[in-house]
Phi, psi and omega in degrees: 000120169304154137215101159308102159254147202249173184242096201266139171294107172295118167284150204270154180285179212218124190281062159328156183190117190286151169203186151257114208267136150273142173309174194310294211286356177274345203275309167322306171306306223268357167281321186298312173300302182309325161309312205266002056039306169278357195280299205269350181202012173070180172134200175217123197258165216279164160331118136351286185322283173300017172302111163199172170219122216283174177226324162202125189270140211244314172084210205260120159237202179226175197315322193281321213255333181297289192299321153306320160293326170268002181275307184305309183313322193302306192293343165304109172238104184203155217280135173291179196196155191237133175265141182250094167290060178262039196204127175230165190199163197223109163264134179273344150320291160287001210002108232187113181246144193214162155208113229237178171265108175334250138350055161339094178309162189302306192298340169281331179272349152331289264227295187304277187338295189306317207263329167291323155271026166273293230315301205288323165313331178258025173093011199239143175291122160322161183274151173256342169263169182268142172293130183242102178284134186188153172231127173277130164262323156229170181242169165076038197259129175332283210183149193229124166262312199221141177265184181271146168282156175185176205257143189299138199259124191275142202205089133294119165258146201243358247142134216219158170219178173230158192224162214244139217209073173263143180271103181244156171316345205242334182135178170307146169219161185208132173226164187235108189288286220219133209227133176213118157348119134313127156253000000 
């Protein structure tokens, strides 16, 4: 009697996540904040490149759970929508200085709804916080006694993604796997 075994590679699983990317110059400005920001409160400040706001953080899923997530994301239909980025803030837990639009359009929290739930269709445990829209500008921060003035930053968005979460000797990277259109 043969007894074939065959030797399958296991692909490893892949840390995800849905966001909203800004184009360079906007990505630029909000690095350019973040320098004046670490100027009033130290800290380490985020990537130019990993500037985003995330919309569902997803964690390691594995190839089956991947693939269910870009066929449902295909099937999203929601608005583009303009972020008014005026409000910076600092949480001292995490120590995490940030900056969100005071006033959330309705279509982010839409567009945060569809994805939790496809998230939750595919197999992923609900989110257990309430959505907070906010883009981290440093990690690691003292303490902010006062933030810097600055003129609040205008953010269309057209579009939403999903993105790759690597841990490297060099720091976090973060790639944008798959890009999918507003209407």
């Amino acid at each position: 009697m043969n007894s074939e075994i065959k030797h399958t590679k296991k692909v490893p699983a892949r840390r995800l996540f849905f966001a909203i990317w800004p184009d360079a110059a906007l990505s630029r400005r909000l690095d350019e904040l973040a320098g004046a920001v670490k100027k009033q409160a130290g800290g380490r400040v985020q990537k130019r490149e990993n500037i985003h706001l995330t919309l569902r953080f997803i964690g390691a899923v594995d190839a089956e759970t991947e693939q269910c997530l870009v066929e449902a994301a295909a099937t999203i239909r929601a608005e583009k929508m303009q972020l008014n980025l005026d409000t910076l803030g600092f949480w001292p837990r995490p120590r995490v200085a940030w900056i969100a639009p005071g006033q959330p359009p309705a279509a982010l929290a839409e567009l945060a709804a569809k994805l939790e739930a496809l998230c939750v269709a595919c197999g992923i445990e609900a989110e257990s916080r309430a959505f907070a829209p906010h883009i981290t500008l440093l990690r690691k921060v003292r303490a902010v006694q006062r933030m810097p003035e600055f003129s609040p930053l205008i953010w269309p968005v057209d579009e939403f993604v999903l993105a790759l979460s690597e841990t490297l000797q060099e720091g976090v990277r973060y790639t944008v796997l798959q890009r999918w259109s507003l209407v």
